[in-house]
N, C-alpha and C positions, 0 to 999 in steps of 0.2 A: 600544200602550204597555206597559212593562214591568211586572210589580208592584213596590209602589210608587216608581216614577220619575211625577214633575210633569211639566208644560210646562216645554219650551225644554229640554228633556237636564239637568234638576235633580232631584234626592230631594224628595220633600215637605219635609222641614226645610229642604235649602239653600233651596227655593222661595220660601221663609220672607223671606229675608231682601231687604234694600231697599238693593241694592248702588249705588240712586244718593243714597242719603239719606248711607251709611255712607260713603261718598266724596265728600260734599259738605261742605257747611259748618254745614248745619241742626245746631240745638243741642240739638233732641231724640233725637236718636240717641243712646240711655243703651250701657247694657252689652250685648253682641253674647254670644249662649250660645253657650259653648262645644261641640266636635265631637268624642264620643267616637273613638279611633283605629279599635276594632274597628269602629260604625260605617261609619267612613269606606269601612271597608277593603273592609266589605260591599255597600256602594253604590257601588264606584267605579267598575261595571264600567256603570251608569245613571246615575252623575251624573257632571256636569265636572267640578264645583268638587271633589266628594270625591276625584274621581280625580286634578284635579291638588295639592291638599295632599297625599295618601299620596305620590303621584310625587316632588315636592319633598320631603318628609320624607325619606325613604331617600335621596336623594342628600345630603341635610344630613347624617345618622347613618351614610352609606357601607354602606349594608346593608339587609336588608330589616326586616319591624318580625313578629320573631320569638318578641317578646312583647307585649301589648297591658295589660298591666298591671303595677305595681311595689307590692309587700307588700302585694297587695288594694285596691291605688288603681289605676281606672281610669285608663291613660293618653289624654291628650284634646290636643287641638289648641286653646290660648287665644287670644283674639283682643282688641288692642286697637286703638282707632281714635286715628289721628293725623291732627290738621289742622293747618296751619301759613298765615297769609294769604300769598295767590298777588302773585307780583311780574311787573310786565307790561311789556313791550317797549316802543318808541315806535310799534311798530301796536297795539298794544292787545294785542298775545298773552301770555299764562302764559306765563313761563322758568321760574318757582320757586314752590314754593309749592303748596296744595292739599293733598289727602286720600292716605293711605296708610294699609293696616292692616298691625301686627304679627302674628305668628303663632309661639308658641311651642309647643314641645311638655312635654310637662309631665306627671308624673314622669320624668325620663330615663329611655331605655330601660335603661342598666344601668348599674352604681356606676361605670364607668369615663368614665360622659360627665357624672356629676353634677356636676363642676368647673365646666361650662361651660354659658351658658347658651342653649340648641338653639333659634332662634330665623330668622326670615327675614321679610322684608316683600311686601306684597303691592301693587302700585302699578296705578291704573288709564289703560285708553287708550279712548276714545271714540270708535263712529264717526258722523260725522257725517251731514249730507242728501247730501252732493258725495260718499260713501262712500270719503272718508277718515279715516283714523286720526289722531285728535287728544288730548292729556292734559294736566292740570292741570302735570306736572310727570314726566313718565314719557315715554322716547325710545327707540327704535329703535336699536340699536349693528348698529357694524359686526363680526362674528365676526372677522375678520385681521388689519383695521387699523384704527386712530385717524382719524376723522374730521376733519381737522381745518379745514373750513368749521364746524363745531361750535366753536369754538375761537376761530375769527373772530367767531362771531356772539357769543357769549359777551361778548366785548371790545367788541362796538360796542352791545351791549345797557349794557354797563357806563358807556362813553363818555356815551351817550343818557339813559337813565332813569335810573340808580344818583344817590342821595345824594351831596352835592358833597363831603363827605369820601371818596368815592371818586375823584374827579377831582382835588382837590387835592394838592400836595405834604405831605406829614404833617409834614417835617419842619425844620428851618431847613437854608437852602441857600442856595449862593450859585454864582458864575461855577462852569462845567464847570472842572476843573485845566489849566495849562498841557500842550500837545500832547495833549491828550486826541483817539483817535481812534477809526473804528468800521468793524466788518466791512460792506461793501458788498455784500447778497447778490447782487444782482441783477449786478453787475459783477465782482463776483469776488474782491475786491482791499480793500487797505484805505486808509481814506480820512482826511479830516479831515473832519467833517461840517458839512454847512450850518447858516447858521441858523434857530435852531429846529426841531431833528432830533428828528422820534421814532425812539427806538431801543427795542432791547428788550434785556435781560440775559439773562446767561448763567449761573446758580450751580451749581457740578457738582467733583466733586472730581477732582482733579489724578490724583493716584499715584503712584508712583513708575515710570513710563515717560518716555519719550524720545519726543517729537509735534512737531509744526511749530510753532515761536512769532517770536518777533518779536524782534530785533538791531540794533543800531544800523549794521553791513556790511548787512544784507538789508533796511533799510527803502524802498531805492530798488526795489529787485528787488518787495518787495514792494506797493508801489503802482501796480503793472503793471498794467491789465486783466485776468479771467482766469487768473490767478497760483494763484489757490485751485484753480481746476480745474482745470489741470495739474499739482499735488501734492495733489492731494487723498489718493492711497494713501500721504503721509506727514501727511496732517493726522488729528487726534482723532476718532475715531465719532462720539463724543457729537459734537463742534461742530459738525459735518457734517449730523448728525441737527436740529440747532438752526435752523443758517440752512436748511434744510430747510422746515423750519418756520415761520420770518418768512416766507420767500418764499410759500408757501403761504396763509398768515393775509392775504394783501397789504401788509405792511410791507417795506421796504427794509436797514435800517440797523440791527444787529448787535454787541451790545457784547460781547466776551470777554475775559479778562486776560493770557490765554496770548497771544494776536493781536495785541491792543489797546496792550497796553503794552509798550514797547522794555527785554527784561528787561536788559539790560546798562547801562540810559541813566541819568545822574543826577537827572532828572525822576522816575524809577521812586520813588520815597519818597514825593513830593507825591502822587501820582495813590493810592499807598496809602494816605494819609492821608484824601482825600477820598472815601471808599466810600460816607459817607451820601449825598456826590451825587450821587455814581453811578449808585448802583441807587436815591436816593430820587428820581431824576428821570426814570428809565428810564419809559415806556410799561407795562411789567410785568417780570416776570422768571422765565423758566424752571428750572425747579428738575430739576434730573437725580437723582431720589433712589436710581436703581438700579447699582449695580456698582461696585468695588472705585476705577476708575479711568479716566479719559477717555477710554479704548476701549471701553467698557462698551455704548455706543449708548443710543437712545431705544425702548426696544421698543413696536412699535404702529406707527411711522414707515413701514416700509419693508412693502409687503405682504405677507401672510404668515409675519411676525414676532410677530404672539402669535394665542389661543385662547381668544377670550373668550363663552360659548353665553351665553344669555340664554332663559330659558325662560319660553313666552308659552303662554296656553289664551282660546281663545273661547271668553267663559259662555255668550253670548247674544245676539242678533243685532246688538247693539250695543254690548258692553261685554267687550273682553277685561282678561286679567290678566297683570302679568309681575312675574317674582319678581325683585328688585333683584339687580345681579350681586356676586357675591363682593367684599369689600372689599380693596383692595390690601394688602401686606404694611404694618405701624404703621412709619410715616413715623421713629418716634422708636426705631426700634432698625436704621433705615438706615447703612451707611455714613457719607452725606451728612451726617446728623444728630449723627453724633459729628466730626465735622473742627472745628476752631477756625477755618478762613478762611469757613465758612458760616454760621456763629454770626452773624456784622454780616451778611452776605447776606439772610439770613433777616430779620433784624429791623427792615433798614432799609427792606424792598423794602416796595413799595404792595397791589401785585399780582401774583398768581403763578398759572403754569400749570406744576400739580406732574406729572409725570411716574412714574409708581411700578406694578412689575407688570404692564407692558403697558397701563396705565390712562392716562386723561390727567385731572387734577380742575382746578377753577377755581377761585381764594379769591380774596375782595376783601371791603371792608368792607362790602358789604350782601349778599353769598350765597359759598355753597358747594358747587358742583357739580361732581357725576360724570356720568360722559357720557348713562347712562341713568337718571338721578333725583339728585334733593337729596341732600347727602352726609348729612344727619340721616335717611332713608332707607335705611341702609347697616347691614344686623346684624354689627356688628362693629368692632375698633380704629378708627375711625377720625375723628381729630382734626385741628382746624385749628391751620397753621402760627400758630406765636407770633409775633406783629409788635409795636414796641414803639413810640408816638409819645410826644415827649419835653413833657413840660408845664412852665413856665416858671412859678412861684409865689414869692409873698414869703412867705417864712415867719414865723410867729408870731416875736417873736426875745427880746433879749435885754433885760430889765428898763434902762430908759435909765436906772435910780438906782442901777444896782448899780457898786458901787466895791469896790477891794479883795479882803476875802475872803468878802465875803456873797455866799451859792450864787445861783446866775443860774438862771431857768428858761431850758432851751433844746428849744426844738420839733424836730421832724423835719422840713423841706421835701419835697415830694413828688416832687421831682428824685433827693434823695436815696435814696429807695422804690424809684425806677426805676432808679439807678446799681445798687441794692443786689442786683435782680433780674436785672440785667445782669449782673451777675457770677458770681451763682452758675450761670446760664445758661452759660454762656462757659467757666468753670472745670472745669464737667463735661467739656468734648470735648477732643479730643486733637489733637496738634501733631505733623507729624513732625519738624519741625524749634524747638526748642526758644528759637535765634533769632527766634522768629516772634511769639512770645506778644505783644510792645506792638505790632507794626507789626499782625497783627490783631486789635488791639483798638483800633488808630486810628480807622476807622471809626467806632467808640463816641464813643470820645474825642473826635474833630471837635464835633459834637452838645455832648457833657457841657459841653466846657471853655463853651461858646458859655453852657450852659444854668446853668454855676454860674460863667459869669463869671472863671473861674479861669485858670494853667494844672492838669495834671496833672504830678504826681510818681513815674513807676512807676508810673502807673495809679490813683492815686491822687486825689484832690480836693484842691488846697492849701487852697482856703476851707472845706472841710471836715474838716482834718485829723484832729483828735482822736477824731472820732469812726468816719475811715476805719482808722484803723490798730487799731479795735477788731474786723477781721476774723475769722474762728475758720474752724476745716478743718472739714470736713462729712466727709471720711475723712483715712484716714491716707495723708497727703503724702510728699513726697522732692523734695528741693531739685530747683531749678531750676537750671541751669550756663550760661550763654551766654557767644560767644564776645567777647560786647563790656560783660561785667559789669555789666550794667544792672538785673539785674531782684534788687532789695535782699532782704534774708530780713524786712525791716519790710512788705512789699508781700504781695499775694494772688499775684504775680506772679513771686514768685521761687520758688514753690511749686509742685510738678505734680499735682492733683487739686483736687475741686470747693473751694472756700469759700463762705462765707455770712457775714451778718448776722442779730444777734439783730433779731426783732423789735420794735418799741416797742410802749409799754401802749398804751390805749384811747384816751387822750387826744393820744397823738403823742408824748409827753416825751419826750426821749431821756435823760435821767437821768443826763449827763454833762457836769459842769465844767471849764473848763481850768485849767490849774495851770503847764505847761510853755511855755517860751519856746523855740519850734524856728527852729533853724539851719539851712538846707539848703545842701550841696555837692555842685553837678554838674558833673564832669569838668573842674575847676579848683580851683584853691586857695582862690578866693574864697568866705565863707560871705555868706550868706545868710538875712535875715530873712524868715521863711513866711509869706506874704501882706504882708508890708512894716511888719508888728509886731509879729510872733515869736509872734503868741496862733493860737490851731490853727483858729479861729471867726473869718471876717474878712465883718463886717455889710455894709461897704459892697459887699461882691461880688454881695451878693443884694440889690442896691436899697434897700439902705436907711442910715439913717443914721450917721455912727458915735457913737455911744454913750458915757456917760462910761465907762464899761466899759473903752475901746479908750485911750481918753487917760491914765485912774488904774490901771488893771489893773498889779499889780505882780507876776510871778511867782514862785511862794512859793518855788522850791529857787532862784533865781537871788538872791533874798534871803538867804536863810540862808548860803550859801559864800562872801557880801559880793561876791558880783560883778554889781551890780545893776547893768546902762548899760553895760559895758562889754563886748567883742565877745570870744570866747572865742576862744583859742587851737588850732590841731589838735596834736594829740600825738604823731602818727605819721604817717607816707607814707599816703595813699589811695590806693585801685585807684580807676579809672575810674567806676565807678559812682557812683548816687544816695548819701549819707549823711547822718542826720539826726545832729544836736549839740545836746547840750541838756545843762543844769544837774540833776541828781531824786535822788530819795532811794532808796537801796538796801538789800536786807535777804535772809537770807538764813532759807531754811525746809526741812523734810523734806517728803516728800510720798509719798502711799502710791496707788498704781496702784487703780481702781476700773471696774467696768465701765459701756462708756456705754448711757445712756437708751435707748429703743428713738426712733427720729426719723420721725413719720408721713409727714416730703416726701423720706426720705431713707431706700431700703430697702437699702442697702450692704452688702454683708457683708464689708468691712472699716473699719468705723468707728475713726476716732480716738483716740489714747490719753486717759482723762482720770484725774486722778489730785486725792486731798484732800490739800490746803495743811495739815500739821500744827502747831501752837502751842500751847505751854506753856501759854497764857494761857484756853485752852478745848480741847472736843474739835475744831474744826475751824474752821481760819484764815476758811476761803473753797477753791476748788479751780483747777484750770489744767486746759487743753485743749492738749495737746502736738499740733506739727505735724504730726513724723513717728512713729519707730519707737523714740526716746528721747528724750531720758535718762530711763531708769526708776527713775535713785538719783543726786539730786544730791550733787556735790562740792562743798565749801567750796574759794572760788577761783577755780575755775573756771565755777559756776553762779551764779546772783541774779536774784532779783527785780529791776524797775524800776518804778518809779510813772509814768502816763503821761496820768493824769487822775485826777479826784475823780468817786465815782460813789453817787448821789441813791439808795442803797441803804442796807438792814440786814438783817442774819441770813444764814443758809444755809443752807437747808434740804437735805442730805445724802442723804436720800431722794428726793428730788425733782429734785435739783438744779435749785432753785428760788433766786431770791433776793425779798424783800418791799422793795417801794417807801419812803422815807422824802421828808423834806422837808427834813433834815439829810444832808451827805455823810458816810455812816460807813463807808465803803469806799473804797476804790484801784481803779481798771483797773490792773492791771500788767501788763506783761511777761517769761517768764520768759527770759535771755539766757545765751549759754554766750559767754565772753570768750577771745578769741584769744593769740599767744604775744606780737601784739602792742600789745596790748590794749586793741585794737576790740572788738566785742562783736555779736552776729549772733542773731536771736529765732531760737526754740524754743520756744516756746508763749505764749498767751497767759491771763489770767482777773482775780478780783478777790481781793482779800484784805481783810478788816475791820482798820479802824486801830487797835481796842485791840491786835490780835495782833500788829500792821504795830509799834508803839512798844515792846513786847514783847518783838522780835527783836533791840533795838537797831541800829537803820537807822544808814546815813550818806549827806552828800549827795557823790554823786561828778559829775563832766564824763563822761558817756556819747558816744561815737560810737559810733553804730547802723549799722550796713551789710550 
């Protein structure tokens, strides 16, 4: 025996330690001491464990450890124990779950790595009496390729043991769409599927290439036997990689959109409409998060096709260690992750087998795995996919005594929360085709309209109105243009960059009254009462009653221009698109450019213009948050305010840009609008202005068409 090396090829300290207590569950295993570096360095040539931390440290730092201290601080290897309770199969075995240690290193070796934090996990594997290798939650990879009986087992552990919120459909769903159809793996071709077919999904981004898809000429050609694999060198990698894949897992049947849907058919709409039930009814759904575009492939599929080590050390006759493998590239700066058609993919699917890196991971709602351990196991980015289930609530609502002009409290519903998350979700990724923004947001939209009851307007809530059109840019935007003028400048949708919603206080209030009687005109002459009473709030959408609110409500500019009951006039030709028409009071202000807040969910670095609402009547109206890249100096004329609600507000805090809650409405939501040659009028920003300055400016009420 060496000096000082223990039993079992350990140093007297590691000797020390009770590597089955520190990997079990027992509650007295406090704080683990930490292991000087030079130490280590010095023992590693007699102990394992020393020898494999030094080992794994330099390949973590890419170098050797050239120094062993920082400003006179020992550098040391820390160690924290993690347990997490073990999730069991329907034989009784650990999939997930159990004991892992952390291991950082600490001081960084030099100023250049202090950014990050030098870290690696330590996972254990057991051998058992029958002298195999067994683990709480720690797996054997393959170095070339994806396992994917791994993969299978994953999904039938899920099917079998997982919480029925994983077996369930999340979300409301109904019949598949007409001619809905699905790749045949096993036959080659594509089918109509039987009933009650499991399939599995395909989400993976297009690009701009030219690959095999599906015709209304080749759908005969196409239901051929064998059809896929005699063109296969004109079909997608990735899709090739995919049914690859079903076949392998033991499933059959195959859903893609390239394939699946007849792009030239006029059923192509409906089937895009229905994405929640698509993929919300799909078996799971494979996520292609790596490469620019459909040819990109699955790497890990084909043998040989990635390089994945996995570095293991036997402490002792029973208990080796393996260091968890590199975490794949953050899923959230993928290609896949910025597209707007995976945005509903993502949200609506159940379950997913994410593909990333050469990696293959598994989410569902009761775990998260990488092929070789828990993905909370993993030092490094890496995050579960956001999935969204749609909750159905009655909302606190509207005072049943409120008449006239007395302020209504009005709550937030938690539909609304979700819509409001979905959007700014959505509005972050990118479109290559600018026609696309509502057809992928229908997906969404299936779901919402179902959930508020409603229809949408441009992506909008009708029963929600007033308080959807209080959207605000999270950066600075630039009009949207489509070929079929759809997506209105009042919409989050006619705009190309993220938007948002303010949050509500603590209570839920949304802090906004309606005041306006909206018109709606789509792609006809005829207008349109929004929700069937022209008020922006329609109770009966959300189950409930309607209210004297709905029957006495008189709206206040539709009074004052004396055109109370009767249906407003249009003034000029319309384009095609959405237009909202309403009666409001208008006013006109300076405004002086100021720069925006710093925004903790939003690190942009090109945030939105916002600029202070100037009035005579104080130093500061209220302020506006411009869309795009102007107006930075309004014109009389051409620019104005619009009132668009009454808002449960006082004050303005200018520094803060803050505003203070009241129980009185002393403010406006307005609109800032720039009016055309024929004088329509199109937003450019929105904010609030306080009504002493609003009666200050000398307003009047004019006939707005919004478009």
């Amino acid at each position: 025996m060496l000096p000082g090396q223990a039993d079992e090829g350990l140093c007297h300290k590691c000797n020390g330690l009770d590597f089955f207590t520190i990997f079990g569950p027992e509650a007295r295993c406090g704080i683990i001491a930490p292991i000087a570096i030079r130490d280590a360095i010095a023992n590693e040539h007699i102990c394992v464990f020393c020898k494999f931390l030094v080992t794994i440290g330099r390949k973590i730092i890419d170098r050797p450890f050239y120094v062993t201290e920082r400003n006179g601080v020992d550098m040391k290897f820390l160690f924290e124990r993690r347990w997490k309770a073990p999730v069991r199969d329907a034989l009784g075995s650990i999939v997930s779950g159990g004991g892992s240690l952390s291991v950082r290193i600490w001081p960084a070796p030099s100023p250049f790595d202090s950014a990050a934090r030098i870290e690696f996990y330590l996972c254990p594997m057991w051998l058992d009496e029958d002298k195999g290798w067994h683990s709480l939650s720690t797996r054997f990879v393959l170095e070339n390729e994806i396992d994917l009986s791994l993969c299978r087992r994953w999904l039938m552990d899920c099917e079998g043991t997982h919480a029925t919120a994983c077996r369930e459909v999340l979300h409301f769903s109904s019949d598949l769409p007409p001619d809905f159809r699905v790749v045949d793996v096993q036959d080659e071709c594509i089918v109509s599927p039987p009933a009650g077919c499991r399939y599995v999904a395909l989400s993976y981004v297009w690009g701009q290439i030219e690959t095999l898809c599906l015709t209304q000429e080749d759908l005969e050609w196409f239901e051929c036997p064998g059809v896929l694999d005699k063109h296969a060198l004109a079909n997608a990698k990735t899709i090739l990689d995919a049914m690859s894949i079903v076949s392998k897992m033991g499933e059959r049947y195959l859903w893609v959109d390239r394939l699946c849907i007849i792009q030239d058919s006029p059923t192509k709409a409906a089937q895009l409409r229905a994405m929640d039930v698509i993929y919300g009814a799909a078996l799971l759904t494979l996520v292609a998060a790596d490469g620019p575009d459909a040819n990109a492939g699955l790497r890990g599929i084909t043998p040989g096709s990635r390089s994945l080590p996995q570095h293991t050390e036997v402490i002792n006759d029973d208990l080796a260690l393996t260091v968890s493998c590199p975490a794949p590239t953050d899923l959230r700066l993928s290609a896949w992750s910025s597209r707007g058609w995976t945005c509903q993919e993502q949200l609506l699917s159940r379950k997913f087998l994410i593909f990333s890196g050469g990696q293959v991971m598994w989410q569902c709602g009761s775990c998260f795995l990488c092929e070789d351990t828990e993905g909370s196991n993993k030092a490094g980015p890496l995050t579960r996919l956001e999935q969204v289930e749609i909750d159905v609530d009655v909302p606190k609502a509207i005072n049943p005594g409120a008449v006239f002009f007395q302020p209504t409290h009005l709550f937030r519903p938690k539909i609304f929360t979700q819509y409001a998350s979905i959007v700014r979700g959505f509005t972050k990724r990118h479109l290559t085709y600018q026609d696309d923004v509502l057809p992928a947001f229908q997906g969404f939209g299936s779901i919402l309209e179902r959930s508020f009851n409603c229809k949408f307007i441009a992506g909008l809530p009708e029963a929600y109105l007033d308080q959807a059109l209080l959207w605000l840019p999270a950066v600075m935007q630039k009009r949207r243009t489509t070929s079929a003028q759809d997506c209105p400048s009042w919409s989050w949708a006619g705009w190309i960059g993220e938007s948002r919603y303010d949050d509500t206080e603590d209570d839920n209030r949304e802090r906004v009254v309606p005041v306006i009687k909206w018109h709606v005109i789509e792609r006809s002459s005829i207008l349109k009462q929004a929700n069937g009473t022209g008020i922006g709030l329609q109770e009966s959408n959300f189950g409930l009653p309607r209210t004297l609110n709905t029957f006495l409500w008189i709206p206040l500019f539709d009074l004052l221009s004396g055109r109370i009951h009767s249906t407003p006039s249009i003034h000029h030709t319309t384009d095609t698109g959405p237009y909202l028409h309403f009666w409001t009071s208008c006013a006109f202000f300076r405004i002086t450019l100021r720069p925006s807040p710093p925004d903790q969910n939003n690190a942009s670095k090109n945030p939105p213009l916002r600029a202070l609402i100037n009035s005579a009547s104080g130093p500061y109206a209220g302020h506006v948050v411009l869309n795009g890249s102007g107006p930075t100096e309004l014109v009389p004329g051409r620019h104005e305010f619009v009132v668009v609600s009454e808002a449960q507000l006082t004050g303005y805090d200018a520094v803060r840009s803050m505003y203070r809650a009241s129980e009185r409405c002393e403010m406006w939501n307005v609109l800032l609008v720039e009016w055309d040659e024929r004088g329509g009028a199109e937003r450019v920003g929105a904010g609030r202005v306080s009504k002493r300055a609003w009666s200050a400016a000398g307003p009047v009420v004019k006939f707005v068409e919004l478009g």
